[in-house]
C-alpha positions as CSV (number, residue, x, y, z in Angstrom):
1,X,81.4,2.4,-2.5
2,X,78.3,4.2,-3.7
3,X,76.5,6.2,-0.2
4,X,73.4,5.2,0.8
5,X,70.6,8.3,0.9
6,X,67.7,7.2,2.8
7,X,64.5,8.0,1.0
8,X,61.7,10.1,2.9
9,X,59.0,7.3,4.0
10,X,56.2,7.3,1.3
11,X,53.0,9.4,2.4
12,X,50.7,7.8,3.5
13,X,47.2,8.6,2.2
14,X,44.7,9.6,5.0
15,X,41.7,7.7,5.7
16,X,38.5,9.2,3.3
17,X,36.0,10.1,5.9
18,X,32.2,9.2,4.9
19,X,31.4,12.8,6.2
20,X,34.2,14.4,3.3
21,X,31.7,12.6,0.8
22,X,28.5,14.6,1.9
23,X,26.1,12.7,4.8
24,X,22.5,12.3,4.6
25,X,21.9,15.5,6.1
26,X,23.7,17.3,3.4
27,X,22.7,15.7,0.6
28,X,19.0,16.4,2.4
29,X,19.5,19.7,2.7
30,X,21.1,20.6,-0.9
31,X,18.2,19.1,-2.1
32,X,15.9,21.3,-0.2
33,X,17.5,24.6,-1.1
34,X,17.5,23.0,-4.6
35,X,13.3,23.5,-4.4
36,X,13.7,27.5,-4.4
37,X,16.1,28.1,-7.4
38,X,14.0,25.8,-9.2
39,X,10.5,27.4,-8.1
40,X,11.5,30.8,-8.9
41,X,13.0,30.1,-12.4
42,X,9.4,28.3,-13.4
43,X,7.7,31.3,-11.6
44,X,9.5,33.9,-13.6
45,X,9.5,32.1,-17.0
46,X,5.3,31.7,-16.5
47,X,4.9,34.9,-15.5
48,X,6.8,36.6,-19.0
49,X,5.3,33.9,-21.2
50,X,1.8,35.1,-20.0
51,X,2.4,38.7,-20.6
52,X,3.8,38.5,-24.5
53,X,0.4,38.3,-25.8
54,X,-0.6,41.6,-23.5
55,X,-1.9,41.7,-20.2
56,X,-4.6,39.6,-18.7
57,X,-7.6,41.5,-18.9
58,X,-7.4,42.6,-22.8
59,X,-6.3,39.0,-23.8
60,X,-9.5,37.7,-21.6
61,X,-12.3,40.1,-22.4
62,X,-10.8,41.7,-26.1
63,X,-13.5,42.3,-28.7
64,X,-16.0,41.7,-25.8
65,X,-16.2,44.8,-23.7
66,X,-15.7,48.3,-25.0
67,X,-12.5,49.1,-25.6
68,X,-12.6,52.2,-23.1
69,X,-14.3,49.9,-20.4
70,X,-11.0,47.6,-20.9
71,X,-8.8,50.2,-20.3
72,X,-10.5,51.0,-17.2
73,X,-10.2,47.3,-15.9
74,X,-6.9,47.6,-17.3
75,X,-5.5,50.4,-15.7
76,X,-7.6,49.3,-12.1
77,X,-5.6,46.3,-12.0
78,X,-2.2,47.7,-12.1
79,X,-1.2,46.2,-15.9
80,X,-0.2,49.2,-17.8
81,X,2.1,49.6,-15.2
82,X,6.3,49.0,-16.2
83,X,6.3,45.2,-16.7
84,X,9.7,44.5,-14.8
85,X,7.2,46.8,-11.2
86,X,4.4,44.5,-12.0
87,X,6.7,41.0,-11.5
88,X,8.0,42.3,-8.4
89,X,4.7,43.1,-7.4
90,X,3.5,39.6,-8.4
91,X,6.7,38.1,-6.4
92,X,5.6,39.6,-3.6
93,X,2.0,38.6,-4.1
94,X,3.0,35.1,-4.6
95,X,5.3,34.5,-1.6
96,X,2.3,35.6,0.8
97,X,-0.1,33.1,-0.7
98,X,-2.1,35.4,-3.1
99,X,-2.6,34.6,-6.6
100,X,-5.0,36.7,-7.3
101,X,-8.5,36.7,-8.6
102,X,-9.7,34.4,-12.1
103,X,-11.2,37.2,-15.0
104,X,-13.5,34.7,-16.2
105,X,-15.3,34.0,-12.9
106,X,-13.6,36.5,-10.2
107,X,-13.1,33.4,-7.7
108,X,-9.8,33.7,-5.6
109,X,-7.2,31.3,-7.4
110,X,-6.3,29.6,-4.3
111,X,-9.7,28.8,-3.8
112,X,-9.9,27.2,-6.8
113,X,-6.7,25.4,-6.5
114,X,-7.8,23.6,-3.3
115,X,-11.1,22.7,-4.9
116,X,-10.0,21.3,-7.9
117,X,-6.4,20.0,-7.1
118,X,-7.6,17.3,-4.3
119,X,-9.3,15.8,-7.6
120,X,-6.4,15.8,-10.1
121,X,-4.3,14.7,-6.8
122,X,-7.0,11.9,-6.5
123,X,-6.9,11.0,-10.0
124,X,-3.1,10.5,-9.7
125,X,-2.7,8.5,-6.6
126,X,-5.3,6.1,-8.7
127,X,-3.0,5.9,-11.7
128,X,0.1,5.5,-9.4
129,X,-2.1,2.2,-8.0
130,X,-3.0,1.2,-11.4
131,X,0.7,1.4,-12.6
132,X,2.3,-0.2,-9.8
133,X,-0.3,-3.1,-9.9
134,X,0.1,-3.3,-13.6
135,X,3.9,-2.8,-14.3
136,X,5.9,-4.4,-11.4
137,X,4.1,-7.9,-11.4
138,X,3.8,-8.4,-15.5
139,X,7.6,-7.1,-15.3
140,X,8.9,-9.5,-13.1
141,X,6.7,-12.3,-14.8
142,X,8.5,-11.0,-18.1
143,X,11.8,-11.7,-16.8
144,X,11.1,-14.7,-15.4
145,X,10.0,-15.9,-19.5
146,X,12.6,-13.7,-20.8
147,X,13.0,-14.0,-24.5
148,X,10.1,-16.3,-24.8
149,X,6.5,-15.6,-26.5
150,X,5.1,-14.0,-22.9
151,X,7.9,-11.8,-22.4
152,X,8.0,-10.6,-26.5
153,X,4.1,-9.9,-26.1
154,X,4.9,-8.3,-22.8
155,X,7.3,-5.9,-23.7
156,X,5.2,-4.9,-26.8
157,X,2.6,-4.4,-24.2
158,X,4.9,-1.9,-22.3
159,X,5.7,-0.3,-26.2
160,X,2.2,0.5,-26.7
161,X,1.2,1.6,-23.0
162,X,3.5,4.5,-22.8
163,X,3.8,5.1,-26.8
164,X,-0.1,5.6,-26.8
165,X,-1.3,9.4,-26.3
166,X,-3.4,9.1,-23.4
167,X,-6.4,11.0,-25.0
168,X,-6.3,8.5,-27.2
169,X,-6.1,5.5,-24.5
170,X,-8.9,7.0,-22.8
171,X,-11.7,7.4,-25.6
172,X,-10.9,3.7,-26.4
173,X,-11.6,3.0,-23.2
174,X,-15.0,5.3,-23.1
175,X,-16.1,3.8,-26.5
176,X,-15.2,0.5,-25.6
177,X,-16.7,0.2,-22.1
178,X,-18.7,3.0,-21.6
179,X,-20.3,3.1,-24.7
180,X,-20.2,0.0,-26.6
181,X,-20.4,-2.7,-23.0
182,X,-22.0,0.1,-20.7
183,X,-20.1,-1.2,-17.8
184,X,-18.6,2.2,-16.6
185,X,-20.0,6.0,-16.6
186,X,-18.9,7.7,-19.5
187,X,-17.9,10.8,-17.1
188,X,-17.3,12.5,-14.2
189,X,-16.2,11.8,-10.7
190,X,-19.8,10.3,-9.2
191,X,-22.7,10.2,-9.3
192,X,-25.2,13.5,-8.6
193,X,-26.5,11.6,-5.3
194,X,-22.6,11.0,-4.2
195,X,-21.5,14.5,-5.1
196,X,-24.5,16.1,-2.4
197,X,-23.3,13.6,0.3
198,X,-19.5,14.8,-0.3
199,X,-20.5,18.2,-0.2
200,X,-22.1,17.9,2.7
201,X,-19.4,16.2,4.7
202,X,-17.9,18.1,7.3
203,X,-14.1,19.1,6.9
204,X,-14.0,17.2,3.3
205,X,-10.4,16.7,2.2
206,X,-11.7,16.4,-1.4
207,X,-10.5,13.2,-2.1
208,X,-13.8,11.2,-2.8
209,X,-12.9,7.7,-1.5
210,X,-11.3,8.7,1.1
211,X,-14.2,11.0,2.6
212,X,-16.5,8.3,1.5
213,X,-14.2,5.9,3.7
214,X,-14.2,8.5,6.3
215,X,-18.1,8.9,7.1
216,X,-18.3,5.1,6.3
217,X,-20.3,5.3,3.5
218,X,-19.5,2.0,1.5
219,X,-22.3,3.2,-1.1
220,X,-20.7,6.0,-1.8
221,X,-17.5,4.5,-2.3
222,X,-18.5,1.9,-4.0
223,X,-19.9,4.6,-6.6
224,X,-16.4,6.4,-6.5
225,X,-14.1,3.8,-7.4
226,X,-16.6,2.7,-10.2
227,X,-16.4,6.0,-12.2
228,X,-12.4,5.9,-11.2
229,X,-12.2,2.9,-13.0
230,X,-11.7,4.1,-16.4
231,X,-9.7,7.4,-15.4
232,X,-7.4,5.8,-14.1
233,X,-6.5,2.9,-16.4
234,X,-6.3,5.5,-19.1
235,X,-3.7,7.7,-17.4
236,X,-2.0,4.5,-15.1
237,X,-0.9,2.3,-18.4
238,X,1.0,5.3,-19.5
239,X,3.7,4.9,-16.0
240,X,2.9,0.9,-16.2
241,X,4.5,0.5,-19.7
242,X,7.7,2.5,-18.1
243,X,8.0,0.1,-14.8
244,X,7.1,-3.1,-17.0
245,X,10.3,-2.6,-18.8
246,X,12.5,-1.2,-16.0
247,X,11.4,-4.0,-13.7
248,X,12.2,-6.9,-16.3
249,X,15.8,-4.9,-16.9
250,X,16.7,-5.0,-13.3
251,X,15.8,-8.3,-12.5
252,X,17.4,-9.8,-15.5
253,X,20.1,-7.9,-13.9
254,X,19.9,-8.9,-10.8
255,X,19.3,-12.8,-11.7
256,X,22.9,-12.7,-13.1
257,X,24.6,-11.8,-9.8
258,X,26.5,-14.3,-7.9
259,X,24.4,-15.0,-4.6
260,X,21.7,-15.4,-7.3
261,X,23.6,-18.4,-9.5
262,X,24.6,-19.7,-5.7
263,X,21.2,-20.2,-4.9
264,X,20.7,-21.5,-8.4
265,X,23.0,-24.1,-8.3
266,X,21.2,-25.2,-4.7
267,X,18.7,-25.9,-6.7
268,X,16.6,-23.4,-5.3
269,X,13.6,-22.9,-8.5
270,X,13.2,-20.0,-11.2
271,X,10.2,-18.5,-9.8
272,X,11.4,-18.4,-6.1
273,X,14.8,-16.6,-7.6
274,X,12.5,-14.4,-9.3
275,X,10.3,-13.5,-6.4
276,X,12.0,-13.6,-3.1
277,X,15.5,-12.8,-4.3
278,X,16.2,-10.5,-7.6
279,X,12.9,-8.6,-7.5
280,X,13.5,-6.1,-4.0
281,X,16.6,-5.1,-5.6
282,X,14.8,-4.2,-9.1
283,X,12.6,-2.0,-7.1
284,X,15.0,0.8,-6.0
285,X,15.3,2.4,-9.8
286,X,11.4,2.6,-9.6
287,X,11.7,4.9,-6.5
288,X,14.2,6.9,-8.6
289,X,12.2,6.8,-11.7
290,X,9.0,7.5,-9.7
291,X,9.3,11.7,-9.7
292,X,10.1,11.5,-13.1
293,X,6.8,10.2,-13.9
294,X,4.7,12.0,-11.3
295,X,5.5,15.3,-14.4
296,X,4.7,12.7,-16.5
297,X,1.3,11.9,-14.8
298,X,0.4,15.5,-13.8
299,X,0.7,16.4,-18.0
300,X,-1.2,13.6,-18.9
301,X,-3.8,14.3,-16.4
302,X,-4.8,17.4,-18.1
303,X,-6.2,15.0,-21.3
304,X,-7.6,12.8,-19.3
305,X,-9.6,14.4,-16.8
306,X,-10.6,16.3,-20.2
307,X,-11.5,13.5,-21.9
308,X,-13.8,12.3,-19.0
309,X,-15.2,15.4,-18.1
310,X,-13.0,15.0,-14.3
311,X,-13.2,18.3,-12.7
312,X,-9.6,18.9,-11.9
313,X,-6.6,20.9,-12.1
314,X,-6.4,19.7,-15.6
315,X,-10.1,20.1,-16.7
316,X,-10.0,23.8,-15.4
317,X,-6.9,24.5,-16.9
318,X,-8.4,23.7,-20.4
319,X,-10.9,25.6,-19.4
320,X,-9.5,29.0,-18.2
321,X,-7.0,28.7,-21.7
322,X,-10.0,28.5,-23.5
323,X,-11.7,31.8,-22.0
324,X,-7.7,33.0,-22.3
325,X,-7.8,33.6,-18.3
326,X,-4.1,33.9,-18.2
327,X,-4.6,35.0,-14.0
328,X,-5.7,31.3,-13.5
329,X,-3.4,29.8,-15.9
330,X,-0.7,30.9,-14.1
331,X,-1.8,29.5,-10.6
332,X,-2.1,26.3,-11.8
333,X,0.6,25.9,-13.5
334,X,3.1,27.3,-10.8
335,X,1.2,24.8,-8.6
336,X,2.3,21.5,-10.3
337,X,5.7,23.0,-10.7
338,X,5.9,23.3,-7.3
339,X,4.2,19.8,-6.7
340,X,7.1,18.2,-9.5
341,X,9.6,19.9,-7.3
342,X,8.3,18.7,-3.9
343,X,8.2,15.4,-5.2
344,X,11.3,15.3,-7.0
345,X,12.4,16.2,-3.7
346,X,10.7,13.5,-2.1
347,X,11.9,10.9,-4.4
348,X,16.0,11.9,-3.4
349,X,15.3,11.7,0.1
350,X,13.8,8.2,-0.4
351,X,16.5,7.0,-2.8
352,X,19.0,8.2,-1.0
353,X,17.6,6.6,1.8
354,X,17.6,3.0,0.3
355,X,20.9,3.7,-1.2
356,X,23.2,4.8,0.1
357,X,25.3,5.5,-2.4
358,X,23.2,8.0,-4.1
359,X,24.2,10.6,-0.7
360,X,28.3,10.1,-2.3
């Protein structure tokens, strides 16, 4: 008779806390410490790609200014110093808030980055309106027609928004209705009479409509938002062609899940579906998407605040490559790194915060 052997009792898996995943405040704070590797990495890389055409000053004022007058300025500022002392130096600089001085004009950087970043920032938050405005209504109305004439034109729309090179988008837009219609200033954030008002607002935060809104001057703003108009479209179609088609993905998505047909077969209409039911969930990849197109934004907003003469980041940063002020060049830069990683930053949190699942 064979002998029974009793077998050990089978192990029994323990419970996977949510903690042993990573909580919100991990994930948070990963994501924080994340900012400082990435920060110093863009620091250093445009801090040695500025120096392989020479230092600053003989790159700026070469062929200008004797050559023993340059050496002077040269040796003043510290550059024929050992390259690896000077990025220390600058490291140090940079971590205490000082950038420096511009050659071409001798104005502290940070000055100028205050000054003339409220108006890119402006410019952006315009676009952001402009795209959301744009892209998440005409997406959901594309997949409520989905693969009918309005949601074929629709999503050629979206091709040419964000396939169009937004120098390009925005001198259409100048010929077209600046030129051709006169309906919009062909430049500029306002008008000469607005610009004295807003510099002589106390405590200005640099963002026109909203000091205009601040001191209550409706003239004023009503000025602001009409040379906006244009800006804005130009660089705002280039994100609103991106959520136009991610929007009309997700919902399609969405529409094919199962408390979606339940309502369906309730008899509950297309359009009701569309708006009260698939749409909220088609909106969390937007958050997601969101930092990716704030670099997006920031790059394009160096062509158009060229292309319509808007004194910002991007304007002076044409503007000091031109005079080869590599001192400047490298503030702004390092500043809309650090604004792409802020955001980026921003964005997780927010994600994460919608969805859980993004913190596992």
């Amino acid at each position: 008779m064979a002998t029974l052997i009793d077998a050990p009792p089978p192990t029994v898996a323990a419970p996977i806390s949510k903690s042993a995943g990573g909580g919100l405040g991990r994930y948070i704070l990963i994501r924080f410490l994340l900012i400082f590797p990435t920060i110093f990495i863009l620091v250093t890389l445009v801090f040695f790609l500025m120096r392989i055409t020479g230092d600053p000053i003989t790159a700026a004022q070469g062929g200008r200014l004797p050559q023993e007058q340059i050496d002077a300025l040269v040796h003043q500022a510290g550059y024929d110093r050992n390259l690896f002392i000077q990025y220390i130096e600058y490291l140090g600089h940079v971590a205490t808030g000082n950038f420096g001085r511009t050659i071409s004009d001798g104005r502290p950087v940070i000055e100028m980055l205050v000054k003339f970043g409220a108006a890119t920032l402006e410019l952006s938050i315009n676009a952001v309106i402009v795209a959301l405005l744009v892209g998440i209504p005409l997406g959901m109305f594309a997949a409520h027609k989905r693969d009918k004439v309005p949601d074929a034109v629709l999503r050629m729309f979206a091709i040419l928004c964000y396939a169009t090179p937004v120098f390009f988008a925005g001198l259409l837009l100048k010929l077209t209705f600046s030129v051709g219609l006169g309906w919009f200033p062909v430049a500029g954030r306002a008008s000469t009479t607005t610009e004295l008002a807003m510099g002589r607002l106390a405590a200005p935060t640099g963002v026109y409509w909203l000091d205009a809104l601040r001191s209550g001057n409706l003239a004023a703003f009503g000025d602001i938002v009409h040379h906006a108009v244009l800006p804005a479209v130009a660089l705002g179609l280039l994100t609103a062609g991106v959520f136009l088609r991610l929007v009309r993905t997700n919902v399609i998505g969405t529409l094919g899940r199962d408390y979606v047909e339940a309502g369906r077969s309730r008899g509950v209409s297309e359009y009701r579906l569309v708006t009260k039911h698939a749409y909220k969930p088609a909106l969390i990849p937007i958050i997601t998407v969101m930092g990716l197109q704030i670099a997006l934004l920031l790059g394009g907003a160096v062509l158009t605040e060229t292309t319509f003469e808007w004194k910002g980041l991007g304007y002076q940063l044409a503007q000091y490559l031109t005079a080869r002020d590599f001192v400047a060049v490298q503030g702004i830069v390092m500043l809309l790194a650090v604004i792409v990683a802020i955001t980026n930053f921003v964005v997780d949190i927010a994600a994460a915060l919608i969805d859980p699942r993004v913190r596992y």
